[in-house]
C-alpha positions as CSV (number, residue, x, y, z in Angstrom):
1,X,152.6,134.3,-42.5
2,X,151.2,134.6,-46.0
3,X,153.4,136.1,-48.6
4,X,152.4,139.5,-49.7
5,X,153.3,141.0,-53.1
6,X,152.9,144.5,-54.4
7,X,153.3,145.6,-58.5
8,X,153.7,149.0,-59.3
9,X,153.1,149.6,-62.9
10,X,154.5,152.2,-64.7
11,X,155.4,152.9,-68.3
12,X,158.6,152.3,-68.9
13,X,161.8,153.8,-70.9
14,X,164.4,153.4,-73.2
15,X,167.4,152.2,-70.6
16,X,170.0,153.5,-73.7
17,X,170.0,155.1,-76.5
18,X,170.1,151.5,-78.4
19,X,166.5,151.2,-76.8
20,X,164.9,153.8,-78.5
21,X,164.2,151.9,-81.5
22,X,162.7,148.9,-80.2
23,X,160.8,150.9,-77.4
24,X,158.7,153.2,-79.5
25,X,157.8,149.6,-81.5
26,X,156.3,148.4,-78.8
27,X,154.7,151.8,-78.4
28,X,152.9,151.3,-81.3
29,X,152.8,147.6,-81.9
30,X,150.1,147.7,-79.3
31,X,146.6,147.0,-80.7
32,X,144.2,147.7,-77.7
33,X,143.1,151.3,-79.2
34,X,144.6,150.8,-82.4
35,X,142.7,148.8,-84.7
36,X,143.3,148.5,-87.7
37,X,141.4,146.5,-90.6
38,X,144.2,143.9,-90.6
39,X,145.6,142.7,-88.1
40,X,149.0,141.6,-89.9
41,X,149.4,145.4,-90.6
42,X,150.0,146.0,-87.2
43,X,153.5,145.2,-86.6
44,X,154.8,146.4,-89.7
45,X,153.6,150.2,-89.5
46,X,154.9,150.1,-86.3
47,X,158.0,149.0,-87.6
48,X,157.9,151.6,-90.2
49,X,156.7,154.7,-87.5
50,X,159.3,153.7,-85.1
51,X,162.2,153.5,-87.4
52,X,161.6,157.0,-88.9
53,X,160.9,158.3,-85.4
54,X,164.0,156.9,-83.9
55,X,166.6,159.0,-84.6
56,X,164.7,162.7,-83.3
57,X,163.5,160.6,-80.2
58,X,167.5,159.6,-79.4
59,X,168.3,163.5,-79.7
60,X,165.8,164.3,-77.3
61,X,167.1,161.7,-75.0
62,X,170.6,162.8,-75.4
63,X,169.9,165.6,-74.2
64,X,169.0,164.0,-70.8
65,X,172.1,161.9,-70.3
66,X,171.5,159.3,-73.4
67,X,168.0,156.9,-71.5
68,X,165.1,157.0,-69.3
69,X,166.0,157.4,-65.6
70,X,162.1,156.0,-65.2
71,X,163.6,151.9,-64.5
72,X,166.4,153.3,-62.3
73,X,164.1,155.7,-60.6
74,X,160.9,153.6,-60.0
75,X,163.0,150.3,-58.4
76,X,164.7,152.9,-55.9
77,X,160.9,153.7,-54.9
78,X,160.2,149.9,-54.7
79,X,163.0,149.4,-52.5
80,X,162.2,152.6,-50.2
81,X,158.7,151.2,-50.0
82,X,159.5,147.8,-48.9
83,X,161.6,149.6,-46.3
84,X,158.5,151.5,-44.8
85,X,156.3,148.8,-45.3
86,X,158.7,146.8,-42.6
87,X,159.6,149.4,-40.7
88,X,155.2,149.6,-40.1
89,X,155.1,146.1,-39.6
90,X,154.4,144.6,-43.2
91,X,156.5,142.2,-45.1
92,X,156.2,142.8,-48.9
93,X,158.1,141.6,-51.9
94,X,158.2,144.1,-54.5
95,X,157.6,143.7,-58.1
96,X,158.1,146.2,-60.7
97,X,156.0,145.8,-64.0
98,X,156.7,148.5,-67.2
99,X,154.0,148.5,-69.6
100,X,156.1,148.7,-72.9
101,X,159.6,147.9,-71.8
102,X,162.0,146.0,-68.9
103,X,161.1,144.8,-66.5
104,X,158.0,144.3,-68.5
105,X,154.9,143.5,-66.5
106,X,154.9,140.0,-67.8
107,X,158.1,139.6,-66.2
108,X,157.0,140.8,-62.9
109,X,153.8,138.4,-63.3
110,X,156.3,135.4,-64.0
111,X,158.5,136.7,-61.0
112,X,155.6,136.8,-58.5
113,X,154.2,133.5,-59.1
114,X,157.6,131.8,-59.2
115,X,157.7,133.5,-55.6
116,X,154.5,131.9,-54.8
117,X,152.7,135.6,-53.4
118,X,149.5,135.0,-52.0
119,X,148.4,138.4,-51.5
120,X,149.3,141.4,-53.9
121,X,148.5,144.8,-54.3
122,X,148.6,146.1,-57.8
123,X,149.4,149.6,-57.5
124,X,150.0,152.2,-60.2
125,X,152.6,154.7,-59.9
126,X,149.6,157.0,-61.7
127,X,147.8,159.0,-59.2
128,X,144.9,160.0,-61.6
129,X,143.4,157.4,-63.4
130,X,143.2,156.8,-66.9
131,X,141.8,154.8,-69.2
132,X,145.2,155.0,-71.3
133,X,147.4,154.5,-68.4
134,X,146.4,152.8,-65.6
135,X,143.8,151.5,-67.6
136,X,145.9,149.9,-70.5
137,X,147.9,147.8,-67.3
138,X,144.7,146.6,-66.0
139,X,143.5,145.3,-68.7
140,X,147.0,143.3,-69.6
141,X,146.7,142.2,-66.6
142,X,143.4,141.1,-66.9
143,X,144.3,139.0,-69.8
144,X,146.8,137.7,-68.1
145,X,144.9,136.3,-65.0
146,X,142.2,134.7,-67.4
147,X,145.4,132.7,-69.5
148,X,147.2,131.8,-66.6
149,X,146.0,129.1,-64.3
150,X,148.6,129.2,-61.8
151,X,147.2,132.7,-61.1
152,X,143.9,132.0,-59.9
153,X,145.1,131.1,-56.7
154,X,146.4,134.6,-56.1
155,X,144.2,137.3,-54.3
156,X,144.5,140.7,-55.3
157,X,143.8,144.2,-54.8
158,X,143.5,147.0,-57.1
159,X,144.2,150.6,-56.7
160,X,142.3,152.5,-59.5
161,X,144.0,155.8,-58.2
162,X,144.9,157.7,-55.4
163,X,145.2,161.3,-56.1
164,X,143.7,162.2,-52.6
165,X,146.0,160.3,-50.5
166,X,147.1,162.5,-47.8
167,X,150.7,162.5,-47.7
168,X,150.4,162.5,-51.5
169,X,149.3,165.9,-51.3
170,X,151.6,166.8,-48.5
171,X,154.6,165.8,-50.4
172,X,153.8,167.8,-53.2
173,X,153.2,171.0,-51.1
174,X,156.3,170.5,-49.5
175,X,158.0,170.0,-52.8
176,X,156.2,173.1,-54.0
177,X,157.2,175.5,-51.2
178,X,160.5,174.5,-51.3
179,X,160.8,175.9,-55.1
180,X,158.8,178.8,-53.9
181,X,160.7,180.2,-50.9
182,X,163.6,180.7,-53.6
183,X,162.1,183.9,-55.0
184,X,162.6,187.1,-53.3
185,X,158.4,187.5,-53.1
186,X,157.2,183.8,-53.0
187,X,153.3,184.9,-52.5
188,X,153.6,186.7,-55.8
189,X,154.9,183.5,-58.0
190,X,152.4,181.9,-60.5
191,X,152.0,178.2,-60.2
192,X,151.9,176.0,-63.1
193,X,150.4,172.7,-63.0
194,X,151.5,170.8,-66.2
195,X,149.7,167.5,-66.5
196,X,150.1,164.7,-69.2
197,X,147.1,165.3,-71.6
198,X,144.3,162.8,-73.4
199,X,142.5,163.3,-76.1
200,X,139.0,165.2,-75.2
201,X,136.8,162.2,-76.4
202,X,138.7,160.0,-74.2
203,X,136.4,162.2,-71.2
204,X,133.6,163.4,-73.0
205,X,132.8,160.1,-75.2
206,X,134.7,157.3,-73.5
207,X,134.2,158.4,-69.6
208,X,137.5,158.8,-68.8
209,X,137.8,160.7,-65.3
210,X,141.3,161.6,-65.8
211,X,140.5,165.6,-66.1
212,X,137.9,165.2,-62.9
213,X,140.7,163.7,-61.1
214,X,143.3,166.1,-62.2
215,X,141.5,169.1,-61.7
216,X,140.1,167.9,-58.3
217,X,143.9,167.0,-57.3
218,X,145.2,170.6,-58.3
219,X,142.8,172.0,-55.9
220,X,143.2,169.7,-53.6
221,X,147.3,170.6,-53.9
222,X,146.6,174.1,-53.1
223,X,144.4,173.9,-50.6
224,X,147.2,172.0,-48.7
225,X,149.6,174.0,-49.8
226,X,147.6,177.0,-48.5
227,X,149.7,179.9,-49.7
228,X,148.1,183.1,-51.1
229,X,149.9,182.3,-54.8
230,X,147.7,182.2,-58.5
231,X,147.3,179.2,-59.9
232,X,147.2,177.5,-63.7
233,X,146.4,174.2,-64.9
234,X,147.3,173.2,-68.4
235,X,148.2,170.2,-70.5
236,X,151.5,168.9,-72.6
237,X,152.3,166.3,-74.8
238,X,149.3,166.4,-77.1
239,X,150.2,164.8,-80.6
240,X,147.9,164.0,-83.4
241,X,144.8,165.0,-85.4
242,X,142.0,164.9,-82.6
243,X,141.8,167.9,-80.0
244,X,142.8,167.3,-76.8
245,X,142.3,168.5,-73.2
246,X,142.6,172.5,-72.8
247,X,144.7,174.5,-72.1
248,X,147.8,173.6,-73.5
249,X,150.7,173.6,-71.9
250,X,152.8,175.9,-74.7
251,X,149.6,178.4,-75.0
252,X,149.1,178.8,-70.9
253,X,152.9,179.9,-70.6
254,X,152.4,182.2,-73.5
255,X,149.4,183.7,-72.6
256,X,150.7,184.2,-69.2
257,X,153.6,185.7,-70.2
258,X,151.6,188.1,-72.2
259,X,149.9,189.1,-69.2
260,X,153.2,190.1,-67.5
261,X,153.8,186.9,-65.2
262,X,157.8,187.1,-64.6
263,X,157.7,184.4,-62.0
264,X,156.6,181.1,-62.1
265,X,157.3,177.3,-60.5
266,X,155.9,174.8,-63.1
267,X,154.3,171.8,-61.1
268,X,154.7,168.1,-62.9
269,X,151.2,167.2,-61.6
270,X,150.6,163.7,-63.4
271,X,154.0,162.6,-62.6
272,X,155.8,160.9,-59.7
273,X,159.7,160.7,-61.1
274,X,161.9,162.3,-63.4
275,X,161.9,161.1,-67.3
276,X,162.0,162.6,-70.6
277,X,158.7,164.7,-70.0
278,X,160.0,166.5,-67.2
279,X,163.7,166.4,-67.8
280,X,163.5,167.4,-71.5
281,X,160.0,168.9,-72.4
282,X,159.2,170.7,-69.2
283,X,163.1,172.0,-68.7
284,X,164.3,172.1,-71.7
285,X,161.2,173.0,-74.6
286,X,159.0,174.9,-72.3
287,X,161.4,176.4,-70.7
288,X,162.0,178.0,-74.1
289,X,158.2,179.0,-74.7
290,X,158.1,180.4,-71.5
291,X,161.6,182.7,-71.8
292,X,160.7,183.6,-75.3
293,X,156.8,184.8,-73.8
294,X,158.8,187.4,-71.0
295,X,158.2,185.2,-68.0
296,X,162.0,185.4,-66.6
297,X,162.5,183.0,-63.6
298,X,161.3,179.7,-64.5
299,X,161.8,176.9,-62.0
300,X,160.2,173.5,-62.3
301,X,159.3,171.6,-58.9
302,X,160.4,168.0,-58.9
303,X,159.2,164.6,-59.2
304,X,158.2,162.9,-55.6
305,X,160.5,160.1,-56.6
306,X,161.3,158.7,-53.1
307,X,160.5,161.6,-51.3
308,X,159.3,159.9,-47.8
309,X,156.1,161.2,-47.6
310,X,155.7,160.0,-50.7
311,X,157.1,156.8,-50.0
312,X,154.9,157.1,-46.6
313,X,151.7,157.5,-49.0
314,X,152.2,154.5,-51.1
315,X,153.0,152.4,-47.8
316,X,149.5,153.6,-46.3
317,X,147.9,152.6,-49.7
318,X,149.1,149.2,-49.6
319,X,148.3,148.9,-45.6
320,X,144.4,150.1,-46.5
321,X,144.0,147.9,-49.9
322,X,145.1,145.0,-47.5
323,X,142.6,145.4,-45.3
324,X,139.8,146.6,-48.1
325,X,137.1,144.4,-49.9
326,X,138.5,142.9,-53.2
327,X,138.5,145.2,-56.4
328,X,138.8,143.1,-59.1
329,X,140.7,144.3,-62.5
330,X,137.1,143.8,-64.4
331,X,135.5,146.5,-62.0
332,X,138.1,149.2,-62.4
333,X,136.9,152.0,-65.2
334,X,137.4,151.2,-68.3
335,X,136.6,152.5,-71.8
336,X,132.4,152.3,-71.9
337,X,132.7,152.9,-76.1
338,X,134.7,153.3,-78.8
339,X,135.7,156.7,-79.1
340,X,136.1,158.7,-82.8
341,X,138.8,158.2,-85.1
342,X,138.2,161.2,-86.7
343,X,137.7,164.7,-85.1
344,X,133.9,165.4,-86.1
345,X,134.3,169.5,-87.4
346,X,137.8,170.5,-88.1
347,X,141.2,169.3,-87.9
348,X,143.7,170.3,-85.1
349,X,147.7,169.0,-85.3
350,X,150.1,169.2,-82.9
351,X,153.6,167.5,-82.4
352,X,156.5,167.5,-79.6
353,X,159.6,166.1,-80.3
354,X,159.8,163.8,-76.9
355,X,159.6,159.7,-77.1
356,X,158.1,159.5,-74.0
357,X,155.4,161.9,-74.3
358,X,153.5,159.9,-76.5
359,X,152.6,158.1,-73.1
360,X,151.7,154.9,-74.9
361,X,147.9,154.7,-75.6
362,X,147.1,157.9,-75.4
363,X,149.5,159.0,-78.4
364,X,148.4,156.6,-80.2
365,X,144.6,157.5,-80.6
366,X,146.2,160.5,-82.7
367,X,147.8,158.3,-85.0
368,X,144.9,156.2,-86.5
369,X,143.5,158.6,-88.5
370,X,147.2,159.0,-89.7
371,X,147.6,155.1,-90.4
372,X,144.1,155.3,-92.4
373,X,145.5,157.7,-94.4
374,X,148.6,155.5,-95.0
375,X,146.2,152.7,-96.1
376,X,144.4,154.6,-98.5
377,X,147.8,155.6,-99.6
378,X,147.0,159.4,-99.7
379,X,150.6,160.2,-98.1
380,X,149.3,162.7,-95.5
381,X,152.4,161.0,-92.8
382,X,154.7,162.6,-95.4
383,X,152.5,165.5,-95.7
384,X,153.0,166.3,-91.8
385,X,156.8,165.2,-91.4
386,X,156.5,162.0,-89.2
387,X,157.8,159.7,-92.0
């Protein structure tokens, strides 16, 4: 029988609070949508952002136990899937590859091919493409497969996204529900979808699908769901001088609280398992916003993690992309231009204070006009409080 692999990418998380540091380095030691005039700069100013960022990113992470539950989390969904995969008849090694910390994907690469897997399925724990998320893995991986001899001999599939996958959907109406039927009048409760934000241009000049996607997946939520309840889509985490995708998160909750909303189940939309943008931004800073703006029971619906039909939905997707025509890393979407560095009318900042939520690439499109700025030695970091 031939041996079957499957990598699910993800983005990885400070295991301790010793991580912090080094983790947000190789946050923004990463070049792909940085680029700066000189390449020897690169390193060093991510030196210099990470060390004055590491001490407010350990707070925040103390407040969730002190790390990232993402590594701990994301293996126990690797090992519930390999368990459903042979319980339907499939033998499958798992592999687990984190974009900017261990196990990195490199490491899963090296592990794979030491194995000698002659099929894989790459599979991103991102249900909604991106060009920043999903994206950013393909194309390491890309690289990798043109270095690497030994990989050529490897057939793969990829799985640009899945956001429609029908026990997806069915594990996040069940999750929903659940939080629901713990309000006296469930029909009446707002939900909230809170999805991870881009930068507008990323959609309007690079192509990036991710709002289609997530706005298609919302609906397609609710319509599953199919309860009588309002709904909201908004998006957290922006950070930087360039707008980003609207609403945001901080302004929905206000606004709706100013319309007299008391009850509300916040939906992590772009997320399948508990880390610091659930466990500290969702529950812990918009929590906040929303008290502060009247709405007075807040509950948030979790992660899948390993829920099983979750688990059941990234089985299936690994049975179909077995059994599918090749999709090769160079076909899936990627970025078809640059996009701009600087916003083209007016200005627009805005800051959390979570680690994670600069979810790698897309945080760091804010920060080039910032290192720019840095260059021409005008001090606007200082000027905005992130050195």
């Amino acid at each position: 029988m031939d041996r079957v692999g499957v990598l699910l990418l993800n983005l990885g998380g400070p295991d301790k609070l010793e991580d912090v540091g080094p983790f947000l380095y190789n946050l923004f030691s990463d070049p792909e949508i940085i680029r700066l005039p000189f390449s020897w700069l690169q390193r060093p100013l991510a030196w210099l952002i990470a060390s004055r960022r590491t001490q407010k990113s350990q707070e925040n992470y103390k407040q969730i136990g002190g790390g990232s539950p993402l590594r701990r989390i994301t293996e126990a969904q690797g090992e519930a899937l390999k368990e459903q995969l042979q319980a339907l008849g499939q033998e499958a090694n798992i592999y687990v590859g984190m974009r900017y910390w261990h196990p990195y994907t490199e490491e899963a690469i090296a592990q794979l091919t030491q194995d000698n897997i002659e099929h894989l399925v790459i599979l991103p724990l991102y249900p909604q493409f991106s060009i920043s998320t999903s994206g950013s893995s393909f194309r390491l991986l890309d690289k990798l497969w043109q270095q690497d001899p030994k990989l050529q001999p490897i057939e793969y599939k990829v799985i640009p996204s899945w956001y429609k996958q029908p026990s997806y959907l069915q594990a996040m109406a069940e999750l929903i529900a659940q939080e629901l039927d713990q309000f006296p009048n469930p029909d009446s409760v707002h939900v909230f979808f809170s999805a991870h934000g881009v930068p507008k241009n990323y959609v309007e000049e690079a192509g990036d699908p991710y709002q289609q996607e997530i706005e298609e997946c919302t609906a397609l939520i609710m319509q599953t769901l199919n309860r009588p309840n309002e709904h909201t889509l908004a998006y957290q985490s922006r950070v930087g001088p360039v707008e980003w995708l609207q609403p945001y998160t901080e302004d929905a909750l206000k606004e709706l609280g100013a319309t007299g909303v008391k009850d509300l189940v916040v939906v992590p939309i772009s997320f399948v398992s508990e880390h610091i943008e659930t466990l500290q931004e969702i529950d812990i800073e918009y929590r906040e916003v929303a008290e502060e703006s009247g709405i007075e029971n807040f509950r948030r619906v979790p992660a899948p993690n390993t829920h099983p039909l979750f688990i059941r939905a990234l089985a299936d997707l690994v049975l179909d992309a077995l059994e599918s025509p090749s999709l090769k890393l160079s076909q899936v979407n990627q970025m078809k231009k640059k996009v701009r560095i600087y916003p083209p009318e007016r200005w627009e900042w805005g800051m959390t204070t979570s680690a994670e939520v600069w979810n790698g690439r897309i945080a760091m499109l804010g920060f080039i006009a910032l290192i720019i700025e840095l260059i021409t030695g005008r001090g606007l970091l200082h000027m905005i409080g992130i050195l």
